[in-house]
C-alpha positions in Angstrom: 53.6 185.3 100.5 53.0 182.0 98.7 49.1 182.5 98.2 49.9 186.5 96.7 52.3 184.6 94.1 49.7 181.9 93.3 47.3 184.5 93.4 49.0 186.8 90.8 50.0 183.8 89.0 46.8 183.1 88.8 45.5 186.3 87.5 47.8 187.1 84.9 46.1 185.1 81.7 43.3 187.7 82.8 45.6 190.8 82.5 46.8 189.2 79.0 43.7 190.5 77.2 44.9 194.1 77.1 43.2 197.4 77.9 39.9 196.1 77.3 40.7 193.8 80.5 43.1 196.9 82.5 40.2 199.4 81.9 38.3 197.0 84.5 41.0 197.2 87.2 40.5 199.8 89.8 41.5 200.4 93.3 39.6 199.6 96.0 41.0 200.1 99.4 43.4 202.7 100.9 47.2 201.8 99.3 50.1 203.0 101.8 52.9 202.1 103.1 53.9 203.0 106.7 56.5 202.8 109.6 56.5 203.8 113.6 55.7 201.5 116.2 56.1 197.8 116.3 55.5 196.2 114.2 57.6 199.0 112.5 55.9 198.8 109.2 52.5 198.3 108.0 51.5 198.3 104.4 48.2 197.9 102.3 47.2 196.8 98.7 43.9 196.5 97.4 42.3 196.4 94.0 39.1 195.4 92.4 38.1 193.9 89.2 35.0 194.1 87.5 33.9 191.0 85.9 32.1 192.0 83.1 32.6 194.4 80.4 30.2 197.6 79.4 29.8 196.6 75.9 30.0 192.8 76.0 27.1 190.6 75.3 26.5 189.7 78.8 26.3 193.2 80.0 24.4 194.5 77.2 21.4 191.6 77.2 21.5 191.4 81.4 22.6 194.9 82.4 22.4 194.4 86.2 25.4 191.7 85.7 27.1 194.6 84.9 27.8 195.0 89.2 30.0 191.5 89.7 33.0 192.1 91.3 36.1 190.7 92.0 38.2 192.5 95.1 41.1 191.6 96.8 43.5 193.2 99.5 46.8 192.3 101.2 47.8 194.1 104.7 51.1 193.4 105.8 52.8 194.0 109.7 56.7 193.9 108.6 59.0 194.0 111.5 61.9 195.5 109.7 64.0 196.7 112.5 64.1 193.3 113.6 66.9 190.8 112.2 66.2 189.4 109.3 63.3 191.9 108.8 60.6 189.0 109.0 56.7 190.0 107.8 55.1 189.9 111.7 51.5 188.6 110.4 49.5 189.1 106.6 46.1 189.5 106.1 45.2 187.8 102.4 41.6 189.5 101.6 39.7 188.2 98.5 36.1 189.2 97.9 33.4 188.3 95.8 30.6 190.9 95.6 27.8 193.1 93.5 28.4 196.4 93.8 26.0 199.5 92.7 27.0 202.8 91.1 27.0 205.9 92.8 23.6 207.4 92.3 21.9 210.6 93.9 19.0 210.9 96.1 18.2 214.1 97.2 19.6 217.4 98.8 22.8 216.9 97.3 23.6 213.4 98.6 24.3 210.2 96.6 24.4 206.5 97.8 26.5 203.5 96.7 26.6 200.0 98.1 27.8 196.2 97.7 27.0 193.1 99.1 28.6 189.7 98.6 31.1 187.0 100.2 35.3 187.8 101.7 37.4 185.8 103.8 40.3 186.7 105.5 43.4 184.3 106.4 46.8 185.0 108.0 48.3 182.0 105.7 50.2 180.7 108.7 50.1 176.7 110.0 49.2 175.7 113.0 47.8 177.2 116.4 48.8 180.7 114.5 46.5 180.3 111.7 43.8 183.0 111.5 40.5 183.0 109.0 37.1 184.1 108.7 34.6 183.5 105.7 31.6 185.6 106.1 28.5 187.5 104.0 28.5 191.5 104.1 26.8 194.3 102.8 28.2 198.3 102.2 26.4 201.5 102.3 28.5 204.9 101.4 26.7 208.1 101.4 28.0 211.1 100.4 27.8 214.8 100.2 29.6 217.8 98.7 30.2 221.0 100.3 31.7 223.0 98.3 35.2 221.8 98.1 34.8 219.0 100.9 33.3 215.8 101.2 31.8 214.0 103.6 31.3 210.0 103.0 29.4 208.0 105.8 30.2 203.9 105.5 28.4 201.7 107.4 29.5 197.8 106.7 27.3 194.8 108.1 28.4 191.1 108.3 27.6 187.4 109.1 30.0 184.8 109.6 29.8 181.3 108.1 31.6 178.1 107.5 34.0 176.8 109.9 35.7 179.0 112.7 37.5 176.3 114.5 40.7 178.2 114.6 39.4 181.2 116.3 36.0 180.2 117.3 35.7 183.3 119.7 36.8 186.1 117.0 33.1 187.2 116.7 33.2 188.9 120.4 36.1 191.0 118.7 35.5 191.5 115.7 31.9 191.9 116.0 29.2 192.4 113.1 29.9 195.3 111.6 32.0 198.7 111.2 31.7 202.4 110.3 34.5 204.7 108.3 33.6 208.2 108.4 35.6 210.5 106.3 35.9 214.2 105.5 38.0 215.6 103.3 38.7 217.5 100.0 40.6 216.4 96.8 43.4 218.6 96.4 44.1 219.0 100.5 43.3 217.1 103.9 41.5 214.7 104.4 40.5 213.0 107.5 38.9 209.1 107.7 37.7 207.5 111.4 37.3 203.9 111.2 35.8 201.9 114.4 34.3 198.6 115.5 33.2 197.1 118.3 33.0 193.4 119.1 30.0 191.6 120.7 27.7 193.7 122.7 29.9 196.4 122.0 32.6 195.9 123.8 36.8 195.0 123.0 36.6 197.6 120.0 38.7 199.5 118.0 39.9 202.7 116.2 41.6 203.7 113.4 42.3 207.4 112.5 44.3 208.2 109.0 45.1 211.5 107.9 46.5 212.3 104.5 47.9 215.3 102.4 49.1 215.8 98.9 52.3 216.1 98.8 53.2 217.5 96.1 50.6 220.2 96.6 52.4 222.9 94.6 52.3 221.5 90.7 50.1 218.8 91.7 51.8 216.6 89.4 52.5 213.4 92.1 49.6 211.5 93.4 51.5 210.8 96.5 49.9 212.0 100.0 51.7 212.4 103.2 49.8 209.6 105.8 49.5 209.3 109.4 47.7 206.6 111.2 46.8 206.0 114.4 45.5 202.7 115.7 43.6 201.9 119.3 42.2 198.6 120.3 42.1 194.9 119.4 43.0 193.2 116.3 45.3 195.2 114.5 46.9 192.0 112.8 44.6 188.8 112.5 47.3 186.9 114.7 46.6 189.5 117.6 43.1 189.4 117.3 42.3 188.8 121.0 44.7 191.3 121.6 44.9 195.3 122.5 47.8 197.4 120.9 48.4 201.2 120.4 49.9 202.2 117.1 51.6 205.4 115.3 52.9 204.9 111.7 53.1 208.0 109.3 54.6 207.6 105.9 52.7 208.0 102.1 49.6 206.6 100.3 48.9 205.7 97.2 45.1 205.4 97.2 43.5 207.2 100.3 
């Protein structure tokens, strides 16, 4: 909790400038908040900033600075049913990256991607502090039919720096993910997330299905989740650890 405060604390003099600096600020990640199993809640934010505007000089004279990027997301296990409802583990995401626009290539497909630096720390002391820093690189392809679409994401990464803390976390985390969704905007739509750790074993899936739910006016943009989670690491503390997971409850951003 202390390093989103100095985070935001930090950000604010950025937010300051106005629309100009808002019309930057988009989400990035899947938002939701969710309860079922224990941990009984789980919740995610995520936004992105980009760093430069369209019509500034920088962007103008250098157009492919235009990409910079500034991400970052917060995912939360909250034990509420437990006494004093303490937050079981937090995952405190920032990323630095360069990130393409969506641009088409053929037979109806199109093709995004970014590449650039994240870590990811568990802010805790001790034998229960978590991090990794490591380079990555994003591919999403996608395709319309008719109403639906289909988005393939394949995600590559190398760790660096030190890992002193969990020197093994590459055997389960691996080098990489995919997300595969399906889906349409006004109804279902279905995302299957999975890794798998060194030579392809102690993986793990992660299935999230969401509905409007205010599908009659559409006037809400509030969908109905429910998430299913298999295998190891759902928190950054449990890592080395397998757990089996149902939460439903609403998205934001999906």
């Amino acid at each position: 909790m202390k390093k989103l405060i100095l985070f935001l604390l930090a950000f604010l003099p950025v937010l300051s400038h106005g629309q100009q600096t808002l019309a930057c600020l988009e989400p990035y990640q899947p938002m939701y908040f969710l309860v079922g199993d224990n941990p009984a809640a789980k919740f995610q934010v995520s936004f992105k900033f980009k760093l430069l505007t369209d019509d500034g000089w920088l962007a103008t004279n250098a157009a492919w600075f235009k990409g910079l990027t500034f991400a970052y997301t917060q995912r939360s296990l909250w034990a509420i049913t437990e006494y004093s409802s303490p937050f079981y583990d937090t995952s405190y995401m920032p990323e630095l990256f360069y990130e393409t626009p969506w641009v088409p290539i053929g037979r109806g497909f199109r093709i995004t991607g970014h590449a650039g630096y994240g870590h990811e720390s568990n802010g805790k002391d001790g034998p229960a502090s978590k991090s990794i820093n490591k380079l990555t690189a994003t591919v999403s392809i996608a395709r319309d039919f008719g109403k639906w679409t289909a988005t393939v994401t394949p995600t590559v990464w190398y760790y660096i720096a030190d890992m002193s803390d969990n020197p093994d976390m590459q055997s389960y985390r691996g080098y990489g993910d995919l997300t595969v969704s399906v889906g349409r905007s006004d109804g279902l739509k279905v995302s299957v997330y999975g890794r798998a750790g060194y030579n392809l074993k102690r993986g793990a899936v992660q299935i999230d299905a969401t509905y409007p739910i205010d599908f009659l006016t559409r006037s809400i943009a509030v969908y109905f989740t429910v998430q299913y989670w298999n295998g190891y690491g759902e928190s950054m503390l449990d890592y080395n650890k397998t757990q089996q997971s149902l939460r439903a409850g609403i998205s934001f951003v999906r």
